[in-house]
KOLTI-854637 format. One line per 5 residues: number of its first residue (from 1); their letters; for each residue x, y, z of N, C-alpha, C. Coordinates in steps of 0.001 Angstrom, whole numbers, plus 500000, padded with zeros to 6 digits. Last residue first. Layout:
REM KOLTI-854637
NUM	A	X/Y/Z/X/Y/Z/X/Y/Z | ...
//
This chain:
REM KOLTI-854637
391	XXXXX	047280/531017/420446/047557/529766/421394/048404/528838/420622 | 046554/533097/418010/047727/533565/418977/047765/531910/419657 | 044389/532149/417287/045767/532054/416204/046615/532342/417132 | 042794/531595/419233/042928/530700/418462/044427/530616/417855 | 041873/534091/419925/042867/533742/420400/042993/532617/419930
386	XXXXX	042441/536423/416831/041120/535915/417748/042656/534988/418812 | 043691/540042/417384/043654/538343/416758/042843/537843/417561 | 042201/542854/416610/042685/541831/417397/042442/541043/417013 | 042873/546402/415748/042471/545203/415710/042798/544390/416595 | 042606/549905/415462/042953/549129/416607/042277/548274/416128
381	XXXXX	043806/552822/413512/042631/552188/414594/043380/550612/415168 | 045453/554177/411482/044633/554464/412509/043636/553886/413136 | 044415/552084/408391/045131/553056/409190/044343/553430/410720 | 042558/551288/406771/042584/552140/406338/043672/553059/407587 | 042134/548756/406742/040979/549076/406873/041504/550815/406877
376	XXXXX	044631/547445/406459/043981/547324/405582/042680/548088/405506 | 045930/548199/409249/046265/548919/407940/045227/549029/406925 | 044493/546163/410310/044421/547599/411325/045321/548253/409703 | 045514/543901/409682/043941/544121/409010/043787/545804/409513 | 048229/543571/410128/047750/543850/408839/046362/544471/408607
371	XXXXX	047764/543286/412998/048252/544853/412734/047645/545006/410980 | 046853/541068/412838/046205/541819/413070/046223/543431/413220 | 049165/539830/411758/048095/539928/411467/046757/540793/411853 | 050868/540646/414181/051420/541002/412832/050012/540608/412078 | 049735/539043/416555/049411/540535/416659/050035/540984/415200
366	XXXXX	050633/536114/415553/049085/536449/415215/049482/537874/415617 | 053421/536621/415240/052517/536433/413886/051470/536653/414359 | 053664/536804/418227/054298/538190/417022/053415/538176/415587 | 052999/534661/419221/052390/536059/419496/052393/537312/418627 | 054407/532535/418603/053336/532739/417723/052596/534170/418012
361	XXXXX	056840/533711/419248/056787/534125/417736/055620/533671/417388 | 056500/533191/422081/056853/534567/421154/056416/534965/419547 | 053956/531439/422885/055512/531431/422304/055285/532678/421209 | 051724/530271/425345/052392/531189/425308/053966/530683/424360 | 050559/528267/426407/051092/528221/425515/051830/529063/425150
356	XXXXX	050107/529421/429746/050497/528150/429442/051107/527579/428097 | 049283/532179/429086/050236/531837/429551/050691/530871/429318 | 046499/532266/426283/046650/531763/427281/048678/531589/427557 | 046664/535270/425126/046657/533862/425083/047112/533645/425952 | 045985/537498/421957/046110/537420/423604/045906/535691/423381
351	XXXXX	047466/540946/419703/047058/539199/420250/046959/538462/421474 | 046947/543895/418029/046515/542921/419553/046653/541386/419303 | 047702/546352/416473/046953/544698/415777/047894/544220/417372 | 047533/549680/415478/047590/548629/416396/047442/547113/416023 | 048813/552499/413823/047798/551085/413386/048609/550452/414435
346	XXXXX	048671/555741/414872/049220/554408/414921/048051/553091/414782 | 049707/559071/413893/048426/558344/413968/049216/556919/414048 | 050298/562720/413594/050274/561547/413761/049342/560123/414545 | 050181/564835/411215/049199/563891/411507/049585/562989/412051 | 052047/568123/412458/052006/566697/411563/050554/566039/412041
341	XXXXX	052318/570240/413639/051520/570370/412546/051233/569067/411580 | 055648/569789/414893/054083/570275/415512/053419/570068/414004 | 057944/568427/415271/056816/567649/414625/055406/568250/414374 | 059763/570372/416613/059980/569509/415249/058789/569017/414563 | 058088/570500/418793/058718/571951/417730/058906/571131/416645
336	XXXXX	055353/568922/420093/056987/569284/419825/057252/570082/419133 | 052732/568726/420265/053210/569823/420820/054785/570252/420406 | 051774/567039/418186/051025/568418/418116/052221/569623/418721 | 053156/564784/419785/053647/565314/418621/053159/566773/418177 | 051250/564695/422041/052925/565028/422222/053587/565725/420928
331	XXXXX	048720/564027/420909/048989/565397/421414/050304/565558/421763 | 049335/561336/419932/049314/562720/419068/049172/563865/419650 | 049891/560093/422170/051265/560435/421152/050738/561221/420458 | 047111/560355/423519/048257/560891/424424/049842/560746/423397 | 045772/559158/421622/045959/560586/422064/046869/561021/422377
326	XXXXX	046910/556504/421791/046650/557355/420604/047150/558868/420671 | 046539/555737/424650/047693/555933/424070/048060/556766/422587 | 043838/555540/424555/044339/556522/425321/046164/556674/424667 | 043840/553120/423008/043124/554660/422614/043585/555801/423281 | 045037/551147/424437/045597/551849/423072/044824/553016/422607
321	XXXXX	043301/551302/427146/044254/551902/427098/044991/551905/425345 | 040972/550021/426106/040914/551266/426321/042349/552167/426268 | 041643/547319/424900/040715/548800/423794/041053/550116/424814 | 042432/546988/426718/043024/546660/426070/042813/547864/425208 | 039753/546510/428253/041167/547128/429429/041925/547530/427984
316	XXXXX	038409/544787/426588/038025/546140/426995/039037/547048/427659 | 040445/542302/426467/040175/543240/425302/039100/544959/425466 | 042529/542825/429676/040689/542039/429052/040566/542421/427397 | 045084/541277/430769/044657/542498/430459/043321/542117/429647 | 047722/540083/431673/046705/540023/432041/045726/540979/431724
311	XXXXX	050704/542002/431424/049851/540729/431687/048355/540405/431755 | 051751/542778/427725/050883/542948/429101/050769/542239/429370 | 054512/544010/425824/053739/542878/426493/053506/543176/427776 | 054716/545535/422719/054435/546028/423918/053511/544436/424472 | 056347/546556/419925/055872/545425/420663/055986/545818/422269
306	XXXXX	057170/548767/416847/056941/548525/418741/056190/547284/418924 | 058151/549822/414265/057539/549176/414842/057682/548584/415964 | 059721/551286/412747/058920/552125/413472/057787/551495/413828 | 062530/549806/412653/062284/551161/412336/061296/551674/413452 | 062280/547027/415370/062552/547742/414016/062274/548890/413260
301	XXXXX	060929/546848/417398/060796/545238/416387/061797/545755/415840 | 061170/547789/420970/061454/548120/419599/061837/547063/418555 | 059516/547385/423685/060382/546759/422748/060518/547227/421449 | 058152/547572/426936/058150/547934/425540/059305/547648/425068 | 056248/545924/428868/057151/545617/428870/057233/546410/427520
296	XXXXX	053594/547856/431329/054734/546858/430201/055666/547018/429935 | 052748/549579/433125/053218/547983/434053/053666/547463/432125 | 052288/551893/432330/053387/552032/433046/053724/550564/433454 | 051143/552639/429753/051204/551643/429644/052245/551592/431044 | 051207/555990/429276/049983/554850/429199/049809/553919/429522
291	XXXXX	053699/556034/429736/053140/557312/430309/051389/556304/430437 | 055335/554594/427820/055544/554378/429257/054486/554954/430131 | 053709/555286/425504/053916/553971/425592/054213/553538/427588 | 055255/558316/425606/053739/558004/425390/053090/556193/426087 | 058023/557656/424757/057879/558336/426497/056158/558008/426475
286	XXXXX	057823/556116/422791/058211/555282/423513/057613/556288/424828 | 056840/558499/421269/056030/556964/420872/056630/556240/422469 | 058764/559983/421385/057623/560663/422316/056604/559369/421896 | 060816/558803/420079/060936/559016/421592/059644/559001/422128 | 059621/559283/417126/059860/557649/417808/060488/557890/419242
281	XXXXX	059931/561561/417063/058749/560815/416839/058695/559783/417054 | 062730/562111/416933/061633/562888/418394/060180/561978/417816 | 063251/561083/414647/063775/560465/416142/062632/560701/416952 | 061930/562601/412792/061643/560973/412843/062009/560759/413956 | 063504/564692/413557/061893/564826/413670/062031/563244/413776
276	XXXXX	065833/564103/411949/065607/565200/413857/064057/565128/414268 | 065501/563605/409455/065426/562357/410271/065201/563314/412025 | 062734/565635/407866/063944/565498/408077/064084/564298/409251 | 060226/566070/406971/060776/567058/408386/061923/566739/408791 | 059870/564568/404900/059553/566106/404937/059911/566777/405913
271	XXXXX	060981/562050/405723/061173/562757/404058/061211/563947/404118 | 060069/561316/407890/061553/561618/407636/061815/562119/406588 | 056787/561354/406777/057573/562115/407837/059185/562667/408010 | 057254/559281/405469/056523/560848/405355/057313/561420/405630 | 057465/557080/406861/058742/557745/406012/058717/558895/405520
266	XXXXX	055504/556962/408661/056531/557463/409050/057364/557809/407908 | 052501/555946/408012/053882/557132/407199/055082/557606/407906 | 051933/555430/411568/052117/556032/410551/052370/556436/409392 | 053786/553290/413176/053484/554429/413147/053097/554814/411325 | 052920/550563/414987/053234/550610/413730/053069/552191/413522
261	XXXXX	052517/547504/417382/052099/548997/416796/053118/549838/415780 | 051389/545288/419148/051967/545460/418187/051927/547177/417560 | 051150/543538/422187/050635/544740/420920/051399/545399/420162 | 049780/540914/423795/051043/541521/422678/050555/542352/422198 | 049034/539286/426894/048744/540101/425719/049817/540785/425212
256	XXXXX	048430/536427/428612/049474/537359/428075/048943/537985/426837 | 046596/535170/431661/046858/535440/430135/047726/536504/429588 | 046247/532456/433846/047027/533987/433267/046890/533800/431882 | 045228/530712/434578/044537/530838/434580/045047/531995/433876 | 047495/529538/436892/047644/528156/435212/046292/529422/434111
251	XXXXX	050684/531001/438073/049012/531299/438282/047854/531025/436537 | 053050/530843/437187/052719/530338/438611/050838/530429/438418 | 053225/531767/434794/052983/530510/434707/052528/529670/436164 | 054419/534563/435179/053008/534012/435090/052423/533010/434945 | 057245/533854/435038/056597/534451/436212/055310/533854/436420
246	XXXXX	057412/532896/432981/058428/532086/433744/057260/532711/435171 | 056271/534853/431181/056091/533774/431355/056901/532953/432591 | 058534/536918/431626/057269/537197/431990/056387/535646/432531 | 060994/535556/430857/061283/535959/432170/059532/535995/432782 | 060212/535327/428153/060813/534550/428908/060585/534829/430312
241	XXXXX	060393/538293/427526/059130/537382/427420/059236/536014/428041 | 062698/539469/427739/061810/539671/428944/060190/538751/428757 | 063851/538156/425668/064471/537923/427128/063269/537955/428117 | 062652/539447/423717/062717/538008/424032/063030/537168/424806 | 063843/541896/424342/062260/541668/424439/061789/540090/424450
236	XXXXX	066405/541706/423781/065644/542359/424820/064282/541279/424515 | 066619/541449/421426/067268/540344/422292/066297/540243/423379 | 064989/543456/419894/064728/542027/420220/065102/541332/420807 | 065590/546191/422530/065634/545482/421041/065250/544329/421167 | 063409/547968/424435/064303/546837/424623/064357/546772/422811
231	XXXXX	063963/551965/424284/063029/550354/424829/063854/549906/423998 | 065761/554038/423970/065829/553131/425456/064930/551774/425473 | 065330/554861/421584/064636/555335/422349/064794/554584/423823 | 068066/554884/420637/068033/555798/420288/066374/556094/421478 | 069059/552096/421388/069985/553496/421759/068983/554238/421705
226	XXXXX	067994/549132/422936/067952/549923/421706/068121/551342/422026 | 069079/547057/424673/068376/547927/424561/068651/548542/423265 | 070579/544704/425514/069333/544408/425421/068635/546148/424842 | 073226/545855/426151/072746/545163/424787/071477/544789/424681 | 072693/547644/428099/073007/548252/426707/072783/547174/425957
221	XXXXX	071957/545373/430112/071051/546329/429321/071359/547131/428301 | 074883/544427/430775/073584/543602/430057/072466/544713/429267 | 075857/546685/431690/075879/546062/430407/075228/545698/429456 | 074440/546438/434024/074464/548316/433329/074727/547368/431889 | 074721/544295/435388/073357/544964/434934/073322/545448/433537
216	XXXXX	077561/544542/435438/077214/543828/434542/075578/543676/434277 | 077197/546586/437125/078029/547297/436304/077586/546249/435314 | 075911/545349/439826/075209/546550/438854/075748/546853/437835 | 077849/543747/440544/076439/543226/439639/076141/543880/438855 | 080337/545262/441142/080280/544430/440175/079190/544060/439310
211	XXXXX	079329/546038/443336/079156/547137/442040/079530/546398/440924 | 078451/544294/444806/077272/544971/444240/077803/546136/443515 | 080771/543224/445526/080114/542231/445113/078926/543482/444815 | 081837/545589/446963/082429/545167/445650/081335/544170/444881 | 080078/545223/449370/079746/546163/448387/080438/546145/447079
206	XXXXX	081227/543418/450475/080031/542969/449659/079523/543827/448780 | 083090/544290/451833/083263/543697/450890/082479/543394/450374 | 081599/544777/454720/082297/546099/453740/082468/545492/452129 | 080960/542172/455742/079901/543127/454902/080430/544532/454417 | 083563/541519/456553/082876/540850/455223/081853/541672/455082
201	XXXXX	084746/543407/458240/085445/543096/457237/084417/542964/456142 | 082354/543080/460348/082704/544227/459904/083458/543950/458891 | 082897/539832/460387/081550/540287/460152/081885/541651/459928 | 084988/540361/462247/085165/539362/460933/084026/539922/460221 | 084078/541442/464828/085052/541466/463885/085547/541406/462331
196	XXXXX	082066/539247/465721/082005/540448/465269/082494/541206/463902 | 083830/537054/466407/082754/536913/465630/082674/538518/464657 | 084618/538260/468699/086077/537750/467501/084859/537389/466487 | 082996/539071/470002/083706/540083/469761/084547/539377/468469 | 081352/536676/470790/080913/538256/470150/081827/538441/469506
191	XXXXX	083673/535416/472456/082990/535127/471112/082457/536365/470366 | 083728/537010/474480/084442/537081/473992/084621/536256/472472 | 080834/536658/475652/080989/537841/475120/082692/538241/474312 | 080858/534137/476264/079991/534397/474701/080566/535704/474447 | 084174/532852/477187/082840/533176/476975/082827/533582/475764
186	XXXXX	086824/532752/477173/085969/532157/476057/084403/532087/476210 | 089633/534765/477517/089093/534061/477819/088038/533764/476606 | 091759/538085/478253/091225/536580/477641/090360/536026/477928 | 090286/541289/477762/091001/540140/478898/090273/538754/478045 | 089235/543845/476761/091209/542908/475947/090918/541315/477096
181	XXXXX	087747/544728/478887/087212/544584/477133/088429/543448/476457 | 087302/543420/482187/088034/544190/480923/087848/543922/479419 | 085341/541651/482824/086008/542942/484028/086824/543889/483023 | 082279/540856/481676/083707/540626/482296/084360/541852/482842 | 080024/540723/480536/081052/540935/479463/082624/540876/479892
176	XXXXX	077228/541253/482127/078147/539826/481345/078876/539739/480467 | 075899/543563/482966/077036/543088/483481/077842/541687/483095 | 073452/543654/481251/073325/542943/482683/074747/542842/482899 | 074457/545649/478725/073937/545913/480169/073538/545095/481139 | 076561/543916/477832/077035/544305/478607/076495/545583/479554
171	XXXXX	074348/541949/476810/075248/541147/477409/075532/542478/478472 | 073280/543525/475473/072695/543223/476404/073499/542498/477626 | 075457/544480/473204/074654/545293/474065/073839/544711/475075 | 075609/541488/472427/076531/542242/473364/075977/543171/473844 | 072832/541416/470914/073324/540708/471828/074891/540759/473346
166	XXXXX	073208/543578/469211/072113/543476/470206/072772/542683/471125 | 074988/542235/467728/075406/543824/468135/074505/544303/469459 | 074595/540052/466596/075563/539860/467286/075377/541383/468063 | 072131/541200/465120/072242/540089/465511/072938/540417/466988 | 074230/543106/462981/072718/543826/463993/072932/542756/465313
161	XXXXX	075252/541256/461907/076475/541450/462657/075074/542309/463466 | 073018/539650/460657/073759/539067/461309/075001/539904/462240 | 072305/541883/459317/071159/540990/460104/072008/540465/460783 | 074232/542203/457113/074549/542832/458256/072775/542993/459381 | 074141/539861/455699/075114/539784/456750/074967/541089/457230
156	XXXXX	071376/539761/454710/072123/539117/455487/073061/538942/456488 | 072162/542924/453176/070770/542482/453873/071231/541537/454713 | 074170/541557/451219/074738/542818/452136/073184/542745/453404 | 072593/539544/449708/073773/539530/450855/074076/540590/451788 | 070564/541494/448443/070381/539919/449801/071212/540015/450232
151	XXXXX	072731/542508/446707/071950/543421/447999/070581/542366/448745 | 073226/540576/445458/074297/541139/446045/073830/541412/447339 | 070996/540935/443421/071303/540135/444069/071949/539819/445468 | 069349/543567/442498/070593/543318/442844/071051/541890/443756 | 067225/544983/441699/066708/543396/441293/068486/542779/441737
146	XXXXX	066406/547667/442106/067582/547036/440609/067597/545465/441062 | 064272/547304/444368/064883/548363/442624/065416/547927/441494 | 064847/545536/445183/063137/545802/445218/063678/546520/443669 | 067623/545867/446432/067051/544703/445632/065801/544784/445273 | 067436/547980/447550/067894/547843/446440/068025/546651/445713
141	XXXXX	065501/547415/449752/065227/548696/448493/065897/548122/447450 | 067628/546168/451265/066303/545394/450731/065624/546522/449504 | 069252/547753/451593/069733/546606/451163/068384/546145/450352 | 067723/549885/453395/068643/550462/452122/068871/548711/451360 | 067914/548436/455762/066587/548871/454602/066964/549261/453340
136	XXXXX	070162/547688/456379/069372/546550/456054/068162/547050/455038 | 070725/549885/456876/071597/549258/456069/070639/548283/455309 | 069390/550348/459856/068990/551517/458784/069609/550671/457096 | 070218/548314/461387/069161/548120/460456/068514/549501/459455 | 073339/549622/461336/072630/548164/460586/071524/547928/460191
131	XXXXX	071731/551627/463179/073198/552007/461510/072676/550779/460972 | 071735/549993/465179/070265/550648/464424/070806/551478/463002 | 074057/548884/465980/072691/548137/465371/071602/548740/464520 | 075166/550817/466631/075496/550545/465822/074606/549906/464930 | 073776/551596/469064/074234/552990/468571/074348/552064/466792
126	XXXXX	074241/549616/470611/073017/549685/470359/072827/550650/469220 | 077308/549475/470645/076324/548648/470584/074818/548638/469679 | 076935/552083/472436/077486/551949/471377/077272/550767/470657 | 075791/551054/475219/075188/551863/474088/075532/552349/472357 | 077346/548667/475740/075981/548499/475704/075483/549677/475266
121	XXXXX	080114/549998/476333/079599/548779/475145/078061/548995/474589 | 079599/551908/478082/079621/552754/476956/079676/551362/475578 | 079126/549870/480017/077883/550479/479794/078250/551809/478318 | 081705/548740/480008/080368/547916/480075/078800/548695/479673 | 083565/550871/481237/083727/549907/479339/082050/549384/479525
116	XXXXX	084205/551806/483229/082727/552124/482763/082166/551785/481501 | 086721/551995/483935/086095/551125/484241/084944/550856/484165 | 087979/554755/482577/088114/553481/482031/086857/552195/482727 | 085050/557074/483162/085926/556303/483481/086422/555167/482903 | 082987/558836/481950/084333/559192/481611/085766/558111/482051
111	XXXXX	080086/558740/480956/081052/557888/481358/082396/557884/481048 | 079153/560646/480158/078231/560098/481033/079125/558968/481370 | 081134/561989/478617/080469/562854/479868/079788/561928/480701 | 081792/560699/476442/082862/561265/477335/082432/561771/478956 | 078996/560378/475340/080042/558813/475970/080827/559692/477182
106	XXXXX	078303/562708/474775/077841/562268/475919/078467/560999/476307 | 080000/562942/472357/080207/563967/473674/079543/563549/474841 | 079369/561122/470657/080820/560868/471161/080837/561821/472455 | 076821/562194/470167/076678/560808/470839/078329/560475/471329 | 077124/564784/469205/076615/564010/470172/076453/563090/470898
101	XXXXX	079306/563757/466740/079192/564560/467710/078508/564631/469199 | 076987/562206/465178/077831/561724/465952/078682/562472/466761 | 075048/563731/464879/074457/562964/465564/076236/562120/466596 | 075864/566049/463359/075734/565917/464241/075238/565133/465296 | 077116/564660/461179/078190/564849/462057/077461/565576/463684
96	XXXXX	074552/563708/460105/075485/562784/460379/076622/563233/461225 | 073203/566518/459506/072848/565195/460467/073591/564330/460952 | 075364/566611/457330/075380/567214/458605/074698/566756/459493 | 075018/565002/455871/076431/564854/456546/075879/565443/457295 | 072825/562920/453919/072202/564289/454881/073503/564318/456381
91	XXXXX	072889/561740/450792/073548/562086/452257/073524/563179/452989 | 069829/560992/448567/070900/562281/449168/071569/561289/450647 | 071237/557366/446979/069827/559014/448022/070933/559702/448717 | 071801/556222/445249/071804/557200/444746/070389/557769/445190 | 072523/553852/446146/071565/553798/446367/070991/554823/445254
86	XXXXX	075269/555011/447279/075454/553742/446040/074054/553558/445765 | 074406/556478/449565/074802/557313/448203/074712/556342/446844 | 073693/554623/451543/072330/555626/450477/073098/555998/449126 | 076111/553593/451710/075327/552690/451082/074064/553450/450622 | 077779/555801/452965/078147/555228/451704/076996/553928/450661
81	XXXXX	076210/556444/455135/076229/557125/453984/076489/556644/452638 | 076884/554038/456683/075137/554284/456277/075191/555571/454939 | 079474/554675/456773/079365/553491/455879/077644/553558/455589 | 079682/557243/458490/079728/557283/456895/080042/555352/456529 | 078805/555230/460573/077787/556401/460594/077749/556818/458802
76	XXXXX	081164/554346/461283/079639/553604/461256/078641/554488/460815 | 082203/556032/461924/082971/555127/460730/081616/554336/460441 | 081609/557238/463914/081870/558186/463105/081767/557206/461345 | 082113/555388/466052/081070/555929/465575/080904/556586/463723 | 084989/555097/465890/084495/554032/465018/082927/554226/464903
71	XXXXX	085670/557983/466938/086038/557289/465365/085390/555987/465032 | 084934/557658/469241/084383/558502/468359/084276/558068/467026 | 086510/555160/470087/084937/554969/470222/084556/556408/468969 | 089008/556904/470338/088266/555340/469600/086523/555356/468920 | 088670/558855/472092/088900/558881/470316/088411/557671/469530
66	XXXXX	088078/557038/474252/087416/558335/474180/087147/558256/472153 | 090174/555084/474428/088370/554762/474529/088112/556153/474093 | 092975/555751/473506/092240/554343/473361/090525/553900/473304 | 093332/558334/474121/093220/557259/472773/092573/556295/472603 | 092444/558429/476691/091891/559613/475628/091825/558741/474549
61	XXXXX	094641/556724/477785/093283/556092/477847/091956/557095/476977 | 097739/556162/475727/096614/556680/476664/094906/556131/476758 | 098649/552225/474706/098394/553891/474834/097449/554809/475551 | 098592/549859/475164/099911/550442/475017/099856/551912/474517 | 096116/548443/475739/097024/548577/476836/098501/549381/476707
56	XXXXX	095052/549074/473536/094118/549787/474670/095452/549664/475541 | 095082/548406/470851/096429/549145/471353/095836/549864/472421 | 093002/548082/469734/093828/546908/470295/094968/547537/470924 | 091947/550412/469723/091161/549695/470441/091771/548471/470878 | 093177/551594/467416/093246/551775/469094/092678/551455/469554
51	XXXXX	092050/549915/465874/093670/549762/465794/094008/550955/467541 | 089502/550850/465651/089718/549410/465845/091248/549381/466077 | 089884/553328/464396/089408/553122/466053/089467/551608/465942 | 091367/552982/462069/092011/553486/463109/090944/553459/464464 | 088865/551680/460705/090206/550883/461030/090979/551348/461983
46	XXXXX	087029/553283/460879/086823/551850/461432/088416/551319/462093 | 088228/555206/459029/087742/555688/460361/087479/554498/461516 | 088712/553693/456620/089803/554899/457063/089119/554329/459085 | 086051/553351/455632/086870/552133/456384/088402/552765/457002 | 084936/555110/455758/084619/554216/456679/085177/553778/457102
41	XXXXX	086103/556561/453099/086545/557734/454757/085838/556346/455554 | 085637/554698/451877/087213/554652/452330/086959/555400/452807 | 082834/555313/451580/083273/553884/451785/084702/554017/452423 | 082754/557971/450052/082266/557591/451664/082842/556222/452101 | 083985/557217/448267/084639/558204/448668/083847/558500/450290
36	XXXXX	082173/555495/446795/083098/554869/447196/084045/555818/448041 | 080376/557420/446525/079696/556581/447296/081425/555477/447632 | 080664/558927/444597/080741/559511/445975/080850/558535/446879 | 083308/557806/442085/082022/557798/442912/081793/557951/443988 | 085356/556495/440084/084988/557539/440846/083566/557855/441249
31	XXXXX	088199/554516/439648/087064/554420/440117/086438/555946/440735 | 090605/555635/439507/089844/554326/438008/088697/554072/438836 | 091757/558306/439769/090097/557657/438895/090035/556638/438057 | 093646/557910/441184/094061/557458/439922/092942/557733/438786 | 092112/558242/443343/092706/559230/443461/093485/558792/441691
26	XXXXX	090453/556169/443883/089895/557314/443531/090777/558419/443042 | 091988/554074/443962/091603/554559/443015/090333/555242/442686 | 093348/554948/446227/094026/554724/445571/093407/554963/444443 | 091190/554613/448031/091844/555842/448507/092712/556375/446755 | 090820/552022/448333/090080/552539/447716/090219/553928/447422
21	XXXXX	093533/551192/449641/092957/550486/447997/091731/551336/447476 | 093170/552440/451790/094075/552594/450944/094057/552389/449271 | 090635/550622/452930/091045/552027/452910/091728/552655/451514 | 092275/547937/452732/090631/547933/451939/090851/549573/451644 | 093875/548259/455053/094424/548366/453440/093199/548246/452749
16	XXXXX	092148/548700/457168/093208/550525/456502/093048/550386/455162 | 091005/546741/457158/090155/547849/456934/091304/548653/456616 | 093349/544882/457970/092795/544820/457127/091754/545889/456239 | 094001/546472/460574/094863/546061/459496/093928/545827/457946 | 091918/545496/462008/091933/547189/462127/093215/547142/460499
11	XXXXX	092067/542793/462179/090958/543565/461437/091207/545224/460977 | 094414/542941/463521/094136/541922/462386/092905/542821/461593 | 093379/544400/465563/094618/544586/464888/094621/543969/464199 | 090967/542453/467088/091033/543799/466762/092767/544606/465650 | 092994/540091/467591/091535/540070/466744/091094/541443/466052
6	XXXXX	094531/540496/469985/095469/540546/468371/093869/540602/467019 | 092533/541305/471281/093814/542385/471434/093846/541885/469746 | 091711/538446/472046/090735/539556/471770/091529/540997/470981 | 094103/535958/470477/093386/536919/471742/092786/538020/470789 | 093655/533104/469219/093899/534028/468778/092863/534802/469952
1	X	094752/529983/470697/093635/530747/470152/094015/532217/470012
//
């Protein structure tokens, strides 16, 4: 069986070269980001206190426990950094160097003796766990946020090394960890430890597994999106109608609403104020759309027609907020430099229906009809399909 000694050096090995590799391409920039520049000072700092930690019997005892222990604080401390920063939340270092500072100066002081391993376990230990469940929150955020898969795993496994981290800490405040940290054998607390181990390796690596996701996120959404105002293009929007339904189908009683909307004369517009205006007139449509509408889904059909899907929404809820939305784009436009002095104004046409039938394209034809009659009557105002044509 593989001893406690060679367990720690296997690992401490492995973290340098993770280190190195990341050391590497930062320094090539094929990768550049704070957050990976906290990651390799971790695994830098892990690895060399884990690599004197196996080398307890073949070097001073300053090295081995004092420095150790600092450094793998220290290493624990910028891996909580490295996961806010990938998070993209401030890193508050100096807190960080002074907490660990502190906590390496009172190890030295409140227990300066080699034979006092048991109780600088059991707070360091404890020291680590709560790094973990600070991790764990950060994990679960970022799956709440960016919908990161990944960030379950990283959540998981470091529940599981927390887990293990409590459990030695207790172990080695009732005295059940044995007479020396390196000494063979097969208790739990020498389980812990080769458990442990392994568990520091694999939840460093998971963070590859979450920049990978996010990067094929980041993708996915350029093609689902439309450049010029950020809401979805049709791929998009057909995607997320899918996805909506898929959702709302849990509850048989849901209804889905489409709105359709249509600016203006816009070609007016690009005619006489030039296309620098048409853009900013189709941004402050989309920033308006988000500002009114903060729970939909918005989508760009084409030039200067929008599709916007709600859940659940009444034809009074409905009426109210496209009116408010009115305003709230013609007073944007009033205000811009490019557009100030224009008329702008949007024909709406609404369709609603039951979840259960729910299909895109009958949603699109009946709210396209009802955008027609919102023209026909002269522009500027707001229709709706009966739900008949939309089901």
């Amino acid at each position: 069986m593989l001893d406690i000694g060679t367990a720690y050096i296997v690992t401490a090995y492995a973290l340098l070269g993770l280190a190195l590799l990341q050391i590497s391409a930062l320094a090539t920039r094929l990768l550049s980001s704070s957050w990976l520049g906290w990651w390799a000072a971790s695994n830098l700092l892990l690895g060399i206190g884990t690599l004197l930690v196996g080398l307890q019997t073949h070097i001073p005892t300053w090295l081995s426990i004092h420095s150790a222990n600092a450094l793998t604080l220290f290493g624990y401390l910028t891996l909580l950094a490295s996961i806010r920063s990938f998070a993209g939340k401030p890193v508050r270092w100096q807190w960080m160097a002074l907490v660990g500072t502190a906590l390496s100066a009172a190890l030295v002081v409140a227990f300066p003796e080699p034979n006092q391993f048991a109780a600088r376990i059991a707070l360091l230990c404890l020291v680590f766990a709560c790094c973990d469940g600070l991790i764990i929150r950060e994990g679960r955020d970022l799956w709440r946020r960016e919908q990161l898969t990944s960030a379950k795993l990283l959540a998981v496994l470091f529940a599981i090394s927390s887990a293990l981290l409590m459990l030695r800490s207790g172990l080695a405040a009732t005295g059940n960890i044995g007479s020396r940290l390196l000494a063979a054998g097969s208790d739990v607390s020498h389980w812990l430890v080769m458990f442990g181990v392994i568990f520091v390796t694999l939840r460093g690596i998971v963070l590859l597994f979450m920049l990978a996701e996010r990067n094929q996120n980041a993708l996915q959404m350029l093609a689902w999106s439309d450049p010029l105002t950020g809401a979805l293009n049709r791929a998009g929007l057909a995607n997320a109608f899918a996805a909506t339904v898929r959702t709302m189908r849990r509850t048989p009683e849901a209804v889905l609403s489409l709105i359709l909307i249509d600016l203006d004369h816009f070609k007016a517009i690009n005619d006489t104020r030039g296309h620098a205006a048409g853009d900013a007139v189709l941004k402050g449509l989309v920033e308006a759309m988000r500002t009114c509408l903060p729970e939909a889904t918005i989508g760009r059909c084409g030039g200067d027609e929008f599709a916007v899907l709600l859940k659940s929404s009444t034809p009074a809820q409905l009426r109210s907020c496209t009116q408010h939305l009115r305003e709230t784009f013609a007073a944007h436009a009033r205000r811009h430099p490019l557009t100030s002095g224009i008329s702008a104004t949007l024909s709406i046409g609404i369709a609603r229906c039951s979840v259960q039938s729910a299909k895109l394209d009958h949603l699109v034809a009946a709210a396209d009809k009802a955008l027609y009659e919102s023209k026909s009557r002269g522009r500027d105002c707001v229709s709706f399909a009966s739900l008949e044509i939309a089901a």
